[in-house]
N, C-alpha and C positions, 0 to 999 in steps of 0.2 A: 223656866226654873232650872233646867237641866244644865244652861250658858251660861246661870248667874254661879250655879255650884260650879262646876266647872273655871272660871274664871277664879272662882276664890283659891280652889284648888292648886289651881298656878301661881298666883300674883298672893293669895293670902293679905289683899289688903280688902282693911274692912268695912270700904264703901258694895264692896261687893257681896259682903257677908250680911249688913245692914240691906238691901236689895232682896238678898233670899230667905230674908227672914221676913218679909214683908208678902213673897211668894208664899213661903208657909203660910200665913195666916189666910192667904187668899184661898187657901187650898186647904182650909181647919184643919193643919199639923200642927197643933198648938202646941204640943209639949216642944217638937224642932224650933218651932219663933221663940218661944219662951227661952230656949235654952241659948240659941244665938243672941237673945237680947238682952239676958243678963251676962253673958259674955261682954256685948260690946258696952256695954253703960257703966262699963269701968276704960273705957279708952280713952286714951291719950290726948285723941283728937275730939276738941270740945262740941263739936259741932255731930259728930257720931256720937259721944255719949250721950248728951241730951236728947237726939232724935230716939235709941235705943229706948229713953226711960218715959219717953213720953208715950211712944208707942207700946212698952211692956204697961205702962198706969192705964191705958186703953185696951188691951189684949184680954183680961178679964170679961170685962163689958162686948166685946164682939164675939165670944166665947159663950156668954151667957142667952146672948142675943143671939147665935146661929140655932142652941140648940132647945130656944124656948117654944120654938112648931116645928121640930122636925117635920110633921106630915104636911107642909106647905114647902116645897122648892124656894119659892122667891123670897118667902123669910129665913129660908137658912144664908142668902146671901149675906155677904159684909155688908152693913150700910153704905149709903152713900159717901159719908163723911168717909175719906182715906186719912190710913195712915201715912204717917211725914215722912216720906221719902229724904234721901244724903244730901241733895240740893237746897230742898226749901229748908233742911235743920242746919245747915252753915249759912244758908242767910240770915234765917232767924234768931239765929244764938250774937250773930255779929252786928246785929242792928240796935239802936239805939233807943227806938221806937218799938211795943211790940205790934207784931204784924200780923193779919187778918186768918183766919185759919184758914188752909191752902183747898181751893173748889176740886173737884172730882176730878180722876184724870180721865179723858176721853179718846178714843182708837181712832187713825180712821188710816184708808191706802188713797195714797190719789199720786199725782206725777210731781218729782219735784221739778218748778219752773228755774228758777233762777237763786244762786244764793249773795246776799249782800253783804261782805266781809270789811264794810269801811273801816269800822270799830276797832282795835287793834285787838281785841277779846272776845268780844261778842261776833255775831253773828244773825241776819233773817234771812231767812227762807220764804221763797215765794212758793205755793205750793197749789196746783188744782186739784182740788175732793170733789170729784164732780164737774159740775160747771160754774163752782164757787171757787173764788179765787182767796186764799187765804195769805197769813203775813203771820209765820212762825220765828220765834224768837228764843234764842240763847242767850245770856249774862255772860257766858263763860265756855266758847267753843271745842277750848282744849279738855274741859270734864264733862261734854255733853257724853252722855250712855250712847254707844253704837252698838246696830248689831250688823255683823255682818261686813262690818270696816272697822280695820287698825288707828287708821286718825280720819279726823275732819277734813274733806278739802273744799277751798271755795271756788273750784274750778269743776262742781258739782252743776249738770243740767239737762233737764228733757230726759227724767230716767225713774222708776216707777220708786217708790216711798212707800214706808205706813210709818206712821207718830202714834206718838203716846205725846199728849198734850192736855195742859188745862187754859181751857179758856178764856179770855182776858177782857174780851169785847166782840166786837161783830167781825167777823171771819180773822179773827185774830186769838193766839195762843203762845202760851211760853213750853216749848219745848220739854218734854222729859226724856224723851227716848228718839230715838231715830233709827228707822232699821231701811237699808238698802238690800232688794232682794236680789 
């Protein structure tokens, strides 16, 4: 939470600020999300507003839902369902079709093995969690979230990872984050 303010701080652009308002809600700072989200849901970029307005129509409801057992921990968490992250609301908004609501994002550290930059844009990552061999995937290498590195290189390998990913298939995921320690 602290990178994503921080980066807004500097850059002020508001994929960064749509990111930490997402941190807030993880972190039931409601009134902070609220206030960055009706901020951005008058922005320019169509793809930020709509993510902003869909996730403030949702912020009530996970709001109500953290603090209907307080005396239980595991129901004060957010559900499962996540909110729409700056990636999946410009694909979404730009598609023709609408598209499925986006599955949970999942954590994990393992080695990244090799990356595949055929694509002129995209990007996979081969990746070991374990002794499972996964097949992580970018649309869009140059907006992939880094942490910890300035740009993407695909001259990445044999060097330790953790993802933020959601799942796609069997030991396969689309990339959210990517952090090199």
């Amino acid at each position: 939470m602290a990178s994503e303010n921080r980066a807004f701080q500097l850059s002020h652009k508001e994929a960064y600020a749509f990111n930490l308002a997402n941190y807030f809600i993880q972190q039931h700072k409601w009134d902070d999300a609220e206030q960055l989200l009706r901020n951005l849901s008058n922005s320019v970029d169509a793809s930020i507003a709509a993510g902003a307005r869909l996730n403030l129509a949702k912020l009530d409801t996970y709001r109500n839902y953290a603090t209907a057992r307080p005396s239980d921990p595991a129901a004060a968490r957010v559900p499962a369902e996540r909110f729409q992250d700056h990636e999946v609301a410009s694909q979404s908004t730009s598609a023709a079709m609408p598209s499925p609501a986006p599955s949970a994002v999942d954590f994990a550290k393992g080695t990244l093995v090799a990356v595949d930059c055929s694509d002129p844009a995209s990007a996979t990552l081969t990746v070991m969690i374990g002794t499972a061999t996964w097949k992580m995937h970018t649309p869009n290498r140059s907006k992939l979230i880094l942490i910890n590195a300035d740009t993407f290189s695909c001259d990445w390998h044999d060097q330790p990872v953790a993802v933020n990913y959601r799942k796609t298939g069997d030991r396969e995921g689309n990339l959210v984050t990517l952090e090199i320690p």
